[in-house]
Phi, psi and omega in degrees: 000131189277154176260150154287224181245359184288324187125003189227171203294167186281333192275328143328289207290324205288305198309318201282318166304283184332302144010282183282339155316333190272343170255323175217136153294328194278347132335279167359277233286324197273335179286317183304332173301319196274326155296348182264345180246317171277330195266188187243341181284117173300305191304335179278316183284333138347294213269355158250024165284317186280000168273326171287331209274330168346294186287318187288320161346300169275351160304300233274300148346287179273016140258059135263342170307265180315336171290354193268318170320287201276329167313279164342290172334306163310275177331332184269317175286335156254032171258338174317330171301324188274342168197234181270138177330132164243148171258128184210130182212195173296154158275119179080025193051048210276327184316309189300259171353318159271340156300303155339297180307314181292303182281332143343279189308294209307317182306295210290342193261346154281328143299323154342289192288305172314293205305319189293277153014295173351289211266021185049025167267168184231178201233108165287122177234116196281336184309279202342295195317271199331308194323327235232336177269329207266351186218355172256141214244000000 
């Protein structure tokens, strides 16, 4: 089983990126940092591009909940030029709900991929996959 330069399997560290995305991003951003400049294993440094491109994916997800928000929001001030204040939102508190849903997805699929790490196997996500050959050296 191959080490890093920390001392521990390539697939700890790789899992230990992954990890830490389901808890902090600035955690994240510093373990990837520190595998992407320091360590040699092409498969960790993969994966710990694919654990940042995850995380920033599902950021990225969860403004679209609120851009929805405010869009209703537009739409309800102009339908007031034409006659009495309106209201207009999500229904049933749907916003909530796909936010939920949304942090939901990102813990299982960054635990899935940590777990896989392990055994140093991976999770074909294919955009991601392709994203990440096509612009990582």
């Amino acid at each position: 089983m191959e080490k890093t330069r920390l001392g521990v399997s390539v697939g700890m560290l790789a899992a230990a990126v992954y990890f830490l995305g389901m808890i902090s991003t600035l955690a994240l951003v510093i373990a990837a940092g520190y595998v992407l400049l320091y360590e040699r294993n092409e498969w960790l440094k993969k994966s710990a591009i694919k654990a940042s491109v995850v995380t920033i994916a599902f950021a990225l997800l969860g403004m679209i909940v609120p851009l929805g928000s405010s869009i209703l929001g537009v739409l309800a001030g102009l339908a007031g030029w034409f006659g009495d204040s309106v209201f207009i939102g999500w229904p049933l508190g749907l916003n909530s709900i796909l936010s939920g849903v949304l942090s939901i997805a990102q813990i299982v699929v960054l635990g899935i991929l940590g777990f896989r790490a392990l055994r140093q196997q991976e999770l074909k996500l294919s955009k991601i996959d392709s994203l990440i050959e096509r612009h990582a050296a």
